[in-house]
C-alpha positions as CSV (number, residue, x, y, z in Angstrom):
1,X,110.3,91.3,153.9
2,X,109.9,93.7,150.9
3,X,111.0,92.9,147.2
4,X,114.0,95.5,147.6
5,X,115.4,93.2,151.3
6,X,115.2,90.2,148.6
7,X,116.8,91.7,146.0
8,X,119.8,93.1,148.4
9,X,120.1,89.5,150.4
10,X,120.3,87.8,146.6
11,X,122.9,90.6,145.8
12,X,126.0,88.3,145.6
13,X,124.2,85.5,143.6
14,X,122.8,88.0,140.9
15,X,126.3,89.7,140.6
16,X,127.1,86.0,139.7
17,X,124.0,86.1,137.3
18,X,125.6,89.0,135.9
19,X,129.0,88.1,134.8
20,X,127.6,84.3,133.4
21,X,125.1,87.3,131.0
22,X,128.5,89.5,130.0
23,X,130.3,86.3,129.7
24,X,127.5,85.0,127.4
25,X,127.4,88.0,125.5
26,X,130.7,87.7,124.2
27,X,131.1,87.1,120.2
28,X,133.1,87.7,117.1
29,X,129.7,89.2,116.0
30,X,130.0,92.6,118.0
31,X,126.7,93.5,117.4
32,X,125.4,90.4,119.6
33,X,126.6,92.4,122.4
34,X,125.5,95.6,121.6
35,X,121.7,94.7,121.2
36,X,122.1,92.0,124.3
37,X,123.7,95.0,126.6
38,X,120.8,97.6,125.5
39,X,118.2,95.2,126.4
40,X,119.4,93.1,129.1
41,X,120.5,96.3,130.7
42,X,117.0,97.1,131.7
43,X,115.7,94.1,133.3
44,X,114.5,93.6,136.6
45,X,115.9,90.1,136.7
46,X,112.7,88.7,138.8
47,X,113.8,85.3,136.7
48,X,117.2,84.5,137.7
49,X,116.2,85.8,141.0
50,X,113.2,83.0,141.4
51,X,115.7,80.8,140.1
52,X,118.5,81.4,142.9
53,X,116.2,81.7,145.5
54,X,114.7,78.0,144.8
55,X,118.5,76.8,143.9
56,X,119.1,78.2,147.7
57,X,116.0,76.9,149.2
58,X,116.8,73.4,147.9
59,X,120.3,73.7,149.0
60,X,121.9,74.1,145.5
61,X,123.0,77.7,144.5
62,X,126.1,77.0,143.1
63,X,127.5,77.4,139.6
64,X,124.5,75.6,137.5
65,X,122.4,77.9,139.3
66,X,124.3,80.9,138.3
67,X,124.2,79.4,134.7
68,X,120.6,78.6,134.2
69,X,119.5,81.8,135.9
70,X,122.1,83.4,133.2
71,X,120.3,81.1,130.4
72,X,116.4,82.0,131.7
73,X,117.2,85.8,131.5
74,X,118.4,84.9,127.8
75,X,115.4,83.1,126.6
76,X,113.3,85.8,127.7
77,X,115.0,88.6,126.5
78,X,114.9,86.6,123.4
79,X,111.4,86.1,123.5
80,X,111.3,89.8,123.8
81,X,113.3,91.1,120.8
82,X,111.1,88.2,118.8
83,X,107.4,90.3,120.4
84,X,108.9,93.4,119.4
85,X,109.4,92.2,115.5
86,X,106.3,91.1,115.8
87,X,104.5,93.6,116.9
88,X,106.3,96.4,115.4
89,X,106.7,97.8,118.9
90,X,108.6,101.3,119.1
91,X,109.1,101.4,123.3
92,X,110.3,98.8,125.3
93,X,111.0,99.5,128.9
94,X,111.1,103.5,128.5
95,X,113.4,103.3,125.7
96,X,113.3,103.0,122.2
97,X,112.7,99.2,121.0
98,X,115.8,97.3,119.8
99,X,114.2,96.8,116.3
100,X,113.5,100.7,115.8
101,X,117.3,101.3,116.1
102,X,118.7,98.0,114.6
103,X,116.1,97.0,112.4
104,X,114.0,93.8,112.2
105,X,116.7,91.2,110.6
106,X,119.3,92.3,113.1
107,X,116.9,91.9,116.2
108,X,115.4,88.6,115.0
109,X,118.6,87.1,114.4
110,X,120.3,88.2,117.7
111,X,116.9,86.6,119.6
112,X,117.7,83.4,117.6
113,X,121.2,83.8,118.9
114,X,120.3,83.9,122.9
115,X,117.9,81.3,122.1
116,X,120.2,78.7,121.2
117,X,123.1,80.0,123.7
118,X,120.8,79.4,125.7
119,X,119.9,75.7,124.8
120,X,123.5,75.0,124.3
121,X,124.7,75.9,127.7
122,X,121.9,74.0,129.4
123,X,123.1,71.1,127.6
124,X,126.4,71.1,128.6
125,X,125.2,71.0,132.2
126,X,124.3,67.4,131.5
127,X,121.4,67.1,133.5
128,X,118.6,65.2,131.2
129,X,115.6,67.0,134.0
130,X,117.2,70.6,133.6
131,X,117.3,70.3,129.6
132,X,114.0,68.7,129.4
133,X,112.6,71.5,131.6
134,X,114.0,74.7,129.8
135,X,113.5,73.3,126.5
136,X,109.8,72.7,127.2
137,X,109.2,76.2,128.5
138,X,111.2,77.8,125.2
139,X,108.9,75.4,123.1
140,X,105.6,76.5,125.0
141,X,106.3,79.9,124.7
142,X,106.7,80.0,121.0
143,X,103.1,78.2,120.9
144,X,102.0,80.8,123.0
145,X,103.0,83.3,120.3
146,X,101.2,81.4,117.8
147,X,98.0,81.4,119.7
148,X,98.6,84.6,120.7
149,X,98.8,85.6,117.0
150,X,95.6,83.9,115.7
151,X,93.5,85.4,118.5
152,X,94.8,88.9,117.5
153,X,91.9,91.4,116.8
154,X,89.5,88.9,117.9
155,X,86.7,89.8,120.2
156,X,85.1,87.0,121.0
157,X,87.8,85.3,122.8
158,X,87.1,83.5,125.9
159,X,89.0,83.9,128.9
160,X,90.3,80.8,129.0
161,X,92.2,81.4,125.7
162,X,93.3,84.3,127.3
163,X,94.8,82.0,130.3
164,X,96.1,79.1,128.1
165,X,97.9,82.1,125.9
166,X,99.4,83.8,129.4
167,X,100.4,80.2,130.5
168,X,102.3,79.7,127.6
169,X,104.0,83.0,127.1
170,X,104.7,84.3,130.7
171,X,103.7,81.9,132.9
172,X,106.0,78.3,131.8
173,X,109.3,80.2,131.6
174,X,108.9,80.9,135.3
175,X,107.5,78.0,136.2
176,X,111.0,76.2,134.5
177,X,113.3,78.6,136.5
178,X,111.8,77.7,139.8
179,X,111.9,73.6,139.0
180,X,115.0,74.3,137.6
181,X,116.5,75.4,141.5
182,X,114.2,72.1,142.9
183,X,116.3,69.9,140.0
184,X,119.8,71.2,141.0
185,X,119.1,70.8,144.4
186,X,117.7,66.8,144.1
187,X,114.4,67.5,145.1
188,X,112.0,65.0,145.6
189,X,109.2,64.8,142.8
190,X,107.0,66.6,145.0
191,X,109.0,69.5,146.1
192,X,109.9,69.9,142.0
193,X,106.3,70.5,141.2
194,X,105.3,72.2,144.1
195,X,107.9,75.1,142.6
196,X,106.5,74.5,139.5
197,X,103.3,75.1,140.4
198,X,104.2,77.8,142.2
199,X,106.1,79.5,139.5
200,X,103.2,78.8,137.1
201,X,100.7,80.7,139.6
202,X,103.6,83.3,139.9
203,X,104.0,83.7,136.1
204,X,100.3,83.9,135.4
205,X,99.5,86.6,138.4
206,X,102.9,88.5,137.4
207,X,100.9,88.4,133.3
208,X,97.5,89.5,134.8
209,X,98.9,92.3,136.2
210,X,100.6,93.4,133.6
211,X,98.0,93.4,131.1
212,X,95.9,95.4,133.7
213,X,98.5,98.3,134.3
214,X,97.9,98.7,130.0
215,X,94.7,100.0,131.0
216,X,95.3,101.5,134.7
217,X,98.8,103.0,135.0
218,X,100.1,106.4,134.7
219,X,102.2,106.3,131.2
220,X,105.4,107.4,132.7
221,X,105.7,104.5,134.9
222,X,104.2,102.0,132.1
223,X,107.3,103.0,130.1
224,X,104.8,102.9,127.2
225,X,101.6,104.5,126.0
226,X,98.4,103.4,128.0
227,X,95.9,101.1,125.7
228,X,98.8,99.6,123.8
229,X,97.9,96.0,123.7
230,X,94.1,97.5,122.2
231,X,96.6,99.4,119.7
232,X,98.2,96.2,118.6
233,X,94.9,93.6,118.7
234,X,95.5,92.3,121.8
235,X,92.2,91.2,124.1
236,X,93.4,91.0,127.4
237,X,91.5,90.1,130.6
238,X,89.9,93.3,131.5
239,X,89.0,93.7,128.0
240,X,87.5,90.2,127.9
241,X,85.5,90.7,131.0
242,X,84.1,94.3,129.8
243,X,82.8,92.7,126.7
244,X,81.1,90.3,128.8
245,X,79.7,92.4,131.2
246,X,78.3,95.4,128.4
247,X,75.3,96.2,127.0
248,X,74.8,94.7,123.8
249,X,75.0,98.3,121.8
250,X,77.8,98.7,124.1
251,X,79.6,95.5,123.4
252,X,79.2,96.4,119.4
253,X,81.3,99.4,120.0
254,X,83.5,97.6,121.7
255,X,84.2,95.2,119.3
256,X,84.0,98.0,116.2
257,X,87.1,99.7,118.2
258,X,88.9,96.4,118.1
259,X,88.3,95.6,114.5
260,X,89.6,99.1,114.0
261,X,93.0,99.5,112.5
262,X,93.9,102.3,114.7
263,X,92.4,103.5,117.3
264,X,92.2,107.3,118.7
265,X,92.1,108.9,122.2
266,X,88.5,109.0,122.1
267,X,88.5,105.4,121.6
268,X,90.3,104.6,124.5
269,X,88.8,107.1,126.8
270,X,85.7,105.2,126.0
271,X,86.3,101.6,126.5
272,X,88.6,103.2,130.1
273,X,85.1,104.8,131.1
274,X,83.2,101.4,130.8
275,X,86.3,99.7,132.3
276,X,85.9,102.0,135.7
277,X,81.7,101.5,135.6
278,X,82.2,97.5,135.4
279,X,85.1,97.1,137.7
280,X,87.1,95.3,135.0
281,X,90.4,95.9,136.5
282,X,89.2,94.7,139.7
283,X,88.1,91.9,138.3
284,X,91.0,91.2,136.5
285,X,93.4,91.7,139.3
286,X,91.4,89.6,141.7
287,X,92.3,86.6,139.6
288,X,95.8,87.7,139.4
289,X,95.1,87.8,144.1
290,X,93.7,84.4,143.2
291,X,97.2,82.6,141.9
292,X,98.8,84.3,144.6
293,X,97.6,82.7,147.1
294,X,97.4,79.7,145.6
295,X,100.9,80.4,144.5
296,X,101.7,80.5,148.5
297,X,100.0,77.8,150.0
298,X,102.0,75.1,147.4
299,X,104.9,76.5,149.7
300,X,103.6,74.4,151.8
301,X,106.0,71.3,152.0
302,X,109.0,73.6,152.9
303,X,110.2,74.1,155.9
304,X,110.2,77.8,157.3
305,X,113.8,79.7,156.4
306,X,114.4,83.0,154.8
307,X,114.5,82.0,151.3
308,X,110.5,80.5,151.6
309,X,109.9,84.2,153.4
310,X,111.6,85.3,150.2
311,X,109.4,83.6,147.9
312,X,106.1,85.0,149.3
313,X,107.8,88.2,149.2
314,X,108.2,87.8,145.4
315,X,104.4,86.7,145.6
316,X,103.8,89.7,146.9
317,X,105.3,92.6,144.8
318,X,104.1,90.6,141.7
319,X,100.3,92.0,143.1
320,X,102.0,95.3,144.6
321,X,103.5,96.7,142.0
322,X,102.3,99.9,140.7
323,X,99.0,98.8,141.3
């Protein structure tokens, strides 16, 4: 099973996803739906799709599945107008970034909007475990910001201050949507967190890879310029292992090209050169193989059916793609 056969047997439940997002969309504040259509048209959706894949695994796909998928694709396109602000970002997904066209007050605003639409409509579901869930991702996340932010332009991070950043910022929002489908479906404690886990190993993989096609992918496919997160302060994985795997007048240069406010081509092509002699990418995407697998074998206490197949397929094109 490929991710395009998962995506086309989910077809009917994401349509569902779709018209809880439109429905959620509509306001007296026009402009809610304006920025919420230009970003939420771009999305691949692999969170509601987790979500309704669980919700079918654990026999519960109905209407508070549709919901909460609705609300999880909210909360991170929220968190994604928020990281733009942020990081002054002018691309997102090919296009130009919803605060370069509507400004920062307009974008901040409407993320604080899907935020608590979000919140709100997980409330009304009136399930303490589903509230307690997605409210703990939302609130993880933003600390992942925060730690995100004070380990900006710092070289001498440690990889696990990478991970613990990645957990909180990818990795527990996924984690939520898959425990979210185990909750509607009145799982036992053990099938909750072995979806939880699994999203967790899902979210941090889906993270690794992604901060490894900033250094590896051809641009037109990245949808933005290659070496962005350098640009911006951000010490990924295959940056942290290069550091750590340098010479030590190597590793200076290194770290003066971080400290530096902007950074040319040169700059770039130099720290890509070291990243191809020391197999940082590798190294960085065999971690991301790592959760994976783990990621799989918590499968474990679910019978075989299609929608478990479809869950390692997931597992799967999260290591595939573009690689």
């Amino acid at each position: 099973m490929t991710i395009t056969d998962v995506f086309e047997s989910y077809k009917s439940d994401l349509l569902r996803v779709e018209t809880q997002i439109q429905e959620g969309l509509k306001s007296r504040a026009v402009l809610i739906g304006q920025v919420g259509n230009y970003l939420l048209g771009g999305g691949k959706r692999i969170r509601p799709l987790l979500l309704m894949i669980s919700a079918n695994l654990c026999g519960n796909p109905g209407p508070q599945a549709v919901n909460m998928a609705a609300m999880v694709e909210f909360i991170h396109t929220a968190s994604l107008l928020h990281d733009d602000v942020v990081d002054d970002a002018k691309m997102r997904r090919g296009k130009d970034a919803a605060n370069n066209i509507w400004g920062n007050q307009a974008t901040v605003l409407i993320g604080d909007f899907l935020y608590s639409k979000a919140l709100h409509d997980s409330v009304k579901l009136e399930n303490q475990a589903v509230l307690e869930s997605i409210s703990f991702a939302t609130q993880t996340m933003s600390e992942g910001e925060v730690l995100q932010l004070l380990k900006t332009g710092d070289p001498d991070i440690t990889e696990e201050e990478y991970m613990e950043i990645i957990e909180a910022k990818t990795a527990a929002l996924i984690s939520s949507a898959c425990r979210i489908g185990a909750v509607l479906g009145a799982m036992p404690r053990e099938k909750q967190e072995a979806l939880a886990g699994y999203g967790m190993d899902i979210g941090r993989a889906f993270q690794l890879v992604d901060d490894t096609l900033d250094y590896t992918a051809r641009e037109d496919k990245l949808g933005k310029a290659l070496g962005k997160d350098l640009g911006e302060g951000k010490l990924t994985l295959p940056l942290i292992h290069l550091i750590g795997n340098s010479a030590p007048e190597e590793a200076a240069k290194i770290r003066n090209i971080i400290q530096e406010q902007s950074q040319d081509r040169e700059d770039l092509e130099y720290i890509l050169s070291l990243m191809r002699e020391r197999r940082s990418a590798e190294y960085a995407v065999g971690r991301a193989e790592s959760f994976i697998e783990r990621a799989k074998g918590r499968l474990s206490v679910f019978p075989a059916s299609p929608h478990k197949d479809a869950l390692y397929a997931v597992a799967d094109y999260v290591i595939e793609r573009e690689m």
